[in-house]
C-alpha positions as CSV (number, residue, x, y, z in Angstrom):
1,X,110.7,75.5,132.0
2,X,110.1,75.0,128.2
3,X,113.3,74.1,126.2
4,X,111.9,76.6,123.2
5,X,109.2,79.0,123.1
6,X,107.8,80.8,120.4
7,X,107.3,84.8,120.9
8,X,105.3,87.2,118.8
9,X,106.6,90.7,118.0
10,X,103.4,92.8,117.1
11,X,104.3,96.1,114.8
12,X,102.9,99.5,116.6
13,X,101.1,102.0,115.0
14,X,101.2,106.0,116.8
15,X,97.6,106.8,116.4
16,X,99.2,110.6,117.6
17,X,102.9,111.6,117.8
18,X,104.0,115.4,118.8
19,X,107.8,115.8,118.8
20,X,109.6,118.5,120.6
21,X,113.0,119.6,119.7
22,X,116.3,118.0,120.2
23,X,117.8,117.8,123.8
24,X,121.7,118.2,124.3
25,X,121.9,114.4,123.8
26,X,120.3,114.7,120.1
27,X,117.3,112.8,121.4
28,X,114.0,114.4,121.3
29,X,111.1,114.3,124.1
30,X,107.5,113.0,122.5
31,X,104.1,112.3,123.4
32,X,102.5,109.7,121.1
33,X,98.8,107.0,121.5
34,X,100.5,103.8,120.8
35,X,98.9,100.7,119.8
36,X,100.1,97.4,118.8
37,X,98.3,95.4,115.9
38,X,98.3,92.2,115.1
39,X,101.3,92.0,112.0
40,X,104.0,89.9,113.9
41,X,107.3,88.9,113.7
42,X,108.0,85.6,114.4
43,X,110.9,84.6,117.0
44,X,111.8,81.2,118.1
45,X,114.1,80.4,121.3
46,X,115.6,78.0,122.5
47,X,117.2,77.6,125.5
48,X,121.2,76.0,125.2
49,X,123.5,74.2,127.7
50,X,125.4,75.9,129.8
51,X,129.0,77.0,128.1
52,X,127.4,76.4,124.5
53,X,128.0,80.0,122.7
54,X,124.5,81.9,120.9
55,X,123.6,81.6,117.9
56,X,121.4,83.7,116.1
57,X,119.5,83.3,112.7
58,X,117.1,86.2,110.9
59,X,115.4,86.0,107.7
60,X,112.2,86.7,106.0
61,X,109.2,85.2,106.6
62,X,107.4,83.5,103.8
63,X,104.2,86.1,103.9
64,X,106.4,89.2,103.9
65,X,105.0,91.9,102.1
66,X,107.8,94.2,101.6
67,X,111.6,92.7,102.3
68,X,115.0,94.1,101.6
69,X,118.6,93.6,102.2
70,X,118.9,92.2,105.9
71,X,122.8,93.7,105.9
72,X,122.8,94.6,109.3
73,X,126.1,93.1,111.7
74,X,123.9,90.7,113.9
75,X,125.3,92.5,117.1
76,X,123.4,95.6,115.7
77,X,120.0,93.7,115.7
78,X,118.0,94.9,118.7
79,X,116.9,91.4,119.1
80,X,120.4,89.9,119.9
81,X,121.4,93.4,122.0
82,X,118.1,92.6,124.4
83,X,119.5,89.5,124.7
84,X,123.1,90.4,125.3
85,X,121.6,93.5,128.0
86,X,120.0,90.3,130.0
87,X,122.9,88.7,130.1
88,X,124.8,91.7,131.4
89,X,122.2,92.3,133.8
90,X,122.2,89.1,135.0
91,X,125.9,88.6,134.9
92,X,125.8,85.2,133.8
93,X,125.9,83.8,130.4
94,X,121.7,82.4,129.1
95,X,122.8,80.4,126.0
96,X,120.3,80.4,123.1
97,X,119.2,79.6,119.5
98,X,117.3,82.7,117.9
99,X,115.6,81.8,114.9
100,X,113.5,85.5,113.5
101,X,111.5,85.7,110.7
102,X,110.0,89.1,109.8
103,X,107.0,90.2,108.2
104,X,107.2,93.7,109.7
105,X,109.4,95.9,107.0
106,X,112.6,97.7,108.0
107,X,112.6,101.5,108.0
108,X,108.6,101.5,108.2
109,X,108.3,103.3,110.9
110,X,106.5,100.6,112.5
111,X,108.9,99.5,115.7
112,X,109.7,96.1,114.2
113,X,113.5,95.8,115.6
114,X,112.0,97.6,118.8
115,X,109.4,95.0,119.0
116,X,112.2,92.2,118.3
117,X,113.9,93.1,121.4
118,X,110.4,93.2,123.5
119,X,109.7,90.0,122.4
120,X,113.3,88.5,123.3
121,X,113.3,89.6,127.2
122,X,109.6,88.3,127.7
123,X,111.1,85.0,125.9
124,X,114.6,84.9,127.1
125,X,112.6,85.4,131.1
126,X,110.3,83.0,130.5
127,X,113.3,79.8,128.9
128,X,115.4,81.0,131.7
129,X,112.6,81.6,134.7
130,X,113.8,84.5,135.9
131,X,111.2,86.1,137.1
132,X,112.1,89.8,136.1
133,X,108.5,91.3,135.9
134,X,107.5,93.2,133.6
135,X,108.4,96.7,134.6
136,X,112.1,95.6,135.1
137,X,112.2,93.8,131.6
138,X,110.5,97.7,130.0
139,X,113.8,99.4,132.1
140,X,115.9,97.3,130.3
141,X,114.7,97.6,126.8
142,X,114.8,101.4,127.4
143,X,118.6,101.6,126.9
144,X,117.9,99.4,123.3
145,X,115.4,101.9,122.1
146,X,113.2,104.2,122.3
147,X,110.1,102.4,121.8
148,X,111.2,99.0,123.3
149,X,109.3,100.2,127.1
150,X,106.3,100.4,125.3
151,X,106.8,96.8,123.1
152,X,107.3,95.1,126.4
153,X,103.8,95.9,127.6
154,X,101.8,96.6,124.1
155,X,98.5,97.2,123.7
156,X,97.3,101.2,124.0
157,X,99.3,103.7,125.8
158,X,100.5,107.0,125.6
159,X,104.2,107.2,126.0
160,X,106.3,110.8,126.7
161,X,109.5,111.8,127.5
162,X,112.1,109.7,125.6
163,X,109.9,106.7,125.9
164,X,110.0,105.6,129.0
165,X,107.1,107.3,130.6
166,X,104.2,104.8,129.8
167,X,100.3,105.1,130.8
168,X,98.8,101.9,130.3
169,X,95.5,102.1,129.1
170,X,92.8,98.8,130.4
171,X,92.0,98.5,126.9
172,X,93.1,98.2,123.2
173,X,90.6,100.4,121.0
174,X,88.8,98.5,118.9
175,X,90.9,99.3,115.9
176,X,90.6,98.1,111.8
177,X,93.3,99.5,110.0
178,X,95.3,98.9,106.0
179,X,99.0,99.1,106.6
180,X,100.5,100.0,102.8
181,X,104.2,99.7,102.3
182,X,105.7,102.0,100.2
183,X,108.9,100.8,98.3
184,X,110.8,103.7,99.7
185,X,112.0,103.5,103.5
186,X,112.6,106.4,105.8
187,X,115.5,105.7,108.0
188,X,115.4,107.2,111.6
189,X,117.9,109.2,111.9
190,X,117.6,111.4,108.5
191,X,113.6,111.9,109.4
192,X,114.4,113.5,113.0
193,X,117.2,115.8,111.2
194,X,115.1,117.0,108.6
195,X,112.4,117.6,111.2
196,X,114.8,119.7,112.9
197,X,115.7,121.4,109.8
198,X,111.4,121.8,109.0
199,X,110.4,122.9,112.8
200,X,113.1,124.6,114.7
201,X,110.0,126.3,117.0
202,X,109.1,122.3,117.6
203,X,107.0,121.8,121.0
204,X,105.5,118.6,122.2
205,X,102.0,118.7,123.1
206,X,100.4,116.2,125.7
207,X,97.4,117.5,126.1
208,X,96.5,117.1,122.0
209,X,97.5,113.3,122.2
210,X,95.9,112.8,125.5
211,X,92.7,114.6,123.9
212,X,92.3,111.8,121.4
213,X,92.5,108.8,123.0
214,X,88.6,107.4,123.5
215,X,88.7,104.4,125.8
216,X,86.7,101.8,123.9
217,X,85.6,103.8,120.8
218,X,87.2,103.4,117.5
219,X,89.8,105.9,116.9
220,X,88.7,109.2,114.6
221,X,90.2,109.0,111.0
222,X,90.2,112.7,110.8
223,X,91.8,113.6,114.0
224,X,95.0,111.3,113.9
225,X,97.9,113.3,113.4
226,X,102.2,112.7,113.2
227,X,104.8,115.8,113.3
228,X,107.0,113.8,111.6
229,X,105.1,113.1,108.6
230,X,106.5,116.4,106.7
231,X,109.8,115.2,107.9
232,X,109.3,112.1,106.3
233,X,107.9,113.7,102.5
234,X,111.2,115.4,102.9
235,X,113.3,111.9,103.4
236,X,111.7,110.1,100.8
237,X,110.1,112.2,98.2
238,X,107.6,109.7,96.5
239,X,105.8,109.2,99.6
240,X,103.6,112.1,99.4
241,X,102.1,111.1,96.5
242,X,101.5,107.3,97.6
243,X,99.7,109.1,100.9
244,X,97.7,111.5,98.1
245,X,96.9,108.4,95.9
246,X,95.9,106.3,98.8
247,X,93.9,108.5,100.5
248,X,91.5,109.1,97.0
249,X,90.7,105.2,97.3
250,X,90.4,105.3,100.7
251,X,88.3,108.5,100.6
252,X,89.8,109.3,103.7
253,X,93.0,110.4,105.4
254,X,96.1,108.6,104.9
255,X,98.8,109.0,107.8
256,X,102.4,107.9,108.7
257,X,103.7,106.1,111.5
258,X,106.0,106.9,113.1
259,X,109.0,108.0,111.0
260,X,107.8,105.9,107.9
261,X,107.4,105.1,105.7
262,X,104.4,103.1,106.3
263,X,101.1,104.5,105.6
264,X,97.9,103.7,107.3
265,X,94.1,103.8,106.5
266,X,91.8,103.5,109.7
267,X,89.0,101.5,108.7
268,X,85.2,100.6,109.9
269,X,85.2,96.8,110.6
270,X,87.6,94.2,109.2
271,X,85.7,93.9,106.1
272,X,85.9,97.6,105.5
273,X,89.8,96.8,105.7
274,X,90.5,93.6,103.7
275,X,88.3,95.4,100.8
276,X,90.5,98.7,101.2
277,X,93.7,96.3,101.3
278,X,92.8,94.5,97.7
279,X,91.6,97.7,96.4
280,X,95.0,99.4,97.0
281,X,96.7,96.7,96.0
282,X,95.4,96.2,93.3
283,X,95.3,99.9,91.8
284,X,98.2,101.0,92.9
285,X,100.3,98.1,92.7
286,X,101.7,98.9,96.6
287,X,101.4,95.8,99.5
288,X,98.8,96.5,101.7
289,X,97.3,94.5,104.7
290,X,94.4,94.8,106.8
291,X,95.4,94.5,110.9
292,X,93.2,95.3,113.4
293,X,94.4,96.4,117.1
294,X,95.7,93.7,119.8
295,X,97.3,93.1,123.0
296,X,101.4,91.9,123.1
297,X,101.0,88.2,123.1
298,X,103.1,85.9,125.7
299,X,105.6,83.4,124.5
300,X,104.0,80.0,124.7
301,X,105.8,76.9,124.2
302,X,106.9,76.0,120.8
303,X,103.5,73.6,120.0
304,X,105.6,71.8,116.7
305,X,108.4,69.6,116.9
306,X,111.4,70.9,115.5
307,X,112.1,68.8,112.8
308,X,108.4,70.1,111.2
309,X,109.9,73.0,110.7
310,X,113.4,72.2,109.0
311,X,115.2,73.4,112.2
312,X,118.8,72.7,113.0
């Protein structure tokens, strides 16, 4: 067993999302084409000896594009509570040294603390050998989050119900997309009340997401949708006019993921994308960054010596 690994948390983008209306638990039943592209988080684990207590370190990463306060309590990071949920599983303590650093922005819309905690049970299974699988490690993360099922497998799928319903797809589209970072963010919580507030007849629909996905083609620009998006224009006000603004230089639609506020371009081919990404930049004074679509990468053994990297 390695004594640290290195795992990479890929950001998600919903390529469709229909929302239906609130349950009796608040939560509210989608159907949404998931795929993960390749802007990462970075976590490094190591494993501890027995009776030494966790520690855990998060910070930005030196190529962030957008950052803000990280004024979270650490036991409120999804990162540390996947770890915490193996250890309860378990029922034995897995000591360990978590070192994050984000590039994904908070309150983007774009599954980063969901993908933190994916990336923590495939890292915290694979320093421990435990041998959970895959499907239990997805069971798990479904009590952190919503989207955390899907992180544990990444790729393309279409995920319903809260989340936990996942059809796998054999392959990742080939996808080229900008991801632009507004300043504003769109926290969860007031995006799914305002979307309550905007459509009280709310109905998910299946059979529209299901329609979209197209195997090994490219996605279509024009037929990607999100029912949250109005939701989101409600939350944070300016963000309609970035997606107007952005869409004129793009000359083609502009969508939301997720709950925001992250806007996204769908582009031809990876030159198509890093020429969008300067142009936007450079215009409207917004980060942008060309992806392009990928699988979830495993942890592989950290390949530099600690001391490289100033660690403690």
């Amino acid at each position: 067993m390695p004594a640290s690994v290195l795992a990479l948390a890929p950001a998600k983008l919903n390529l469709a999302l229909s929302v239906g209306p609130a349950g009796v638990d608040g939560m509210h039943p989608i159907s949404s084409w998931m795929v993960t592209v390749d802007l990462h988080d970075e976590l490094l684990v190591t494993r501890l000896p027995e009776g030494s207590f966790s520690r855990y370190a998060i910070l930005w990463h030196d190529e962030a594009k957008r950052r803000s306060d990280i004024d979270w309590s650490i036991t409120k990071d999804l990162a540390v509570r996947a770890h915490l949920a193996l250890e309860r599983e378990l029922d034995r303590p897995l000591p360990v040294q978590l070192k994050l650093e984000k590039r994904i922005p908070v309150g983007g819309g774009l599954g980063g603390g969901s993908s933190n905690a994916a990336a923590m049970l495939h890292a915290v299974d694979r320093l421990y050998g435990l041998g959970l699988g895959i499907e239990r490690l997805a069971d798990l993360g479904h009590a952190i989050g919503s989207d955390v099922p899907f992180l544990v497998h990444g790729g393309s799928a279409v995920a319903e119900g809260l989340g936990e319903r996942i059809e796998r797809h054999p392959h990742v589209p080939p996808l080229h997309a900008v991801l632009v970072f507004p300043p504003e963010s769109c926290p969860t919580g007031p995006v799914y009340r305002a979307f309550d507030r905007l459509r009280p007849d709310a109905r998910v629909d299946p059979a529209r997401v299901r329609s979209l996905v197209r195997g090994d083609a490219p996605p279509d620009p024009a037929t990607c949708f999100n029912d949250l998006a109005p939701a989101a224009f409600d939350v944070a006000a300016a963000l309609a006019g970035h997606a107007r603004r952005v869409a004129e230089i793009a000359e083609r639609p502009a969508h939301v993921s997720g709950s925001g506020s992250t806007l996204f371009c769908l582009c031809d081919d990876p030159l198509h994308a890093e020429a969008l990404a300067n142009a936007i930049t450079a215009r409207l004074e917004l980060p942008a960054v060309a992806v392009r679509g990928c699988r979830r990468p495993d942890p592989i053994p950290d390949p530099e010596p600690r001391a490289s990297r100033g660690r403690t």
